[in-house]
N, C-alpha and C positions, 0 to 999 in steps of 0.2 A: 271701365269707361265712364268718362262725367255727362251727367245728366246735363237736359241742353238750359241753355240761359235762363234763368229766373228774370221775373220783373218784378219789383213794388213799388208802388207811386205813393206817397211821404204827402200827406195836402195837410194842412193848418198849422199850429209852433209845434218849431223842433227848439221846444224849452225846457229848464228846468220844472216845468210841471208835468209836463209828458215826458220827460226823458227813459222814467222807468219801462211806461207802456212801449216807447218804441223799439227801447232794446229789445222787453218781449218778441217783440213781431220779428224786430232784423238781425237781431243773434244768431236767430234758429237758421234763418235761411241761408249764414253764412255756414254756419257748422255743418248745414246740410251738405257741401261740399262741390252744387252746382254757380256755373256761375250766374254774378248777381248783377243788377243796374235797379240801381235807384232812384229812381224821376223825381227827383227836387222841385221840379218846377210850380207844383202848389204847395209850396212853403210860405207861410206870409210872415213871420219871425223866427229869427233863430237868435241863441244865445250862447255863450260857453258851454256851457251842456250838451248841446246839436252841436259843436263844433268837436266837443270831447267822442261825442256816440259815432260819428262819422271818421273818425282817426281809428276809436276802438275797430269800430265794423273793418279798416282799410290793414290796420293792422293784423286782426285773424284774419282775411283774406292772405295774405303774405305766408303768413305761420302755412294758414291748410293750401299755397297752393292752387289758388283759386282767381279767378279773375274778376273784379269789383269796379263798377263802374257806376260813377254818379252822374248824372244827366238831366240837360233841362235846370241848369241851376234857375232858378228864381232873384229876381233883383234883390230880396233879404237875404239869399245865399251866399250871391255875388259880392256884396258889401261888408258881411261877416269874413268871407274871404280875404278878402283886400283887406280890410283893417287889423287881420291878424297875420296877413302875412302866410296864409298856410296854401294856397292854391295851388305851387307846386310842389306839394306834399303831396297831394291826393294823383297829380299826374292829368286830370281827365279834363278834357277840350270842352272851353266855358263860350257858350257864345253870349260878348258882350253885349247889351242892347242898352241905346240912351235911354235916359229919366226924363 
């Protein structure tokens, strides 16, 4: 039987300078095999890096099975999103809000 829903809430860059730390943190929770939602919403940059670790993380969900949801995009999520095109990659319901 799966373990009931995990959270972790992501606040400050999801960049190439933390990308390594955050894997630490959001690897484990995916391999742990509950499922997971990741609160975006204190994100204040992101970069190709945060866009790579949030496909990795989306893709082991798939592999184990598991159900992964990111939420609370942040307006640098929002817009990393949009400019590369990947939003309906990830599947998960963005609420837009004006600038």
């Amino acid at each position: 039987m799966k373990n009931a829903r995990q959270q972790i809430v992501v606040e400050g860059e999801m960049t190439i300078s933390r990308a390594m730390e955050l894997k630490e943190v959001l690897l484990p929770a995916c391999i742990d095999g509950a499922d997971l939602e990741i609160d975006l919403s204190g994100v204040t940059e992101i970069d190709a890096s945060g866009i790579q670790l949030m496909m990795a993380l989306k893709l082991e969900s798939i592999v184990r099975n598991m159900q992964l949801a990111f939420t609370g995009h942040s307006a640098a999520v929002q817009e990393a999103l949009e400019l590369s095109d990947l939003a309906g990659f990830f599947g998960d319901p963005m609420l837009i809000t004006t600038h």
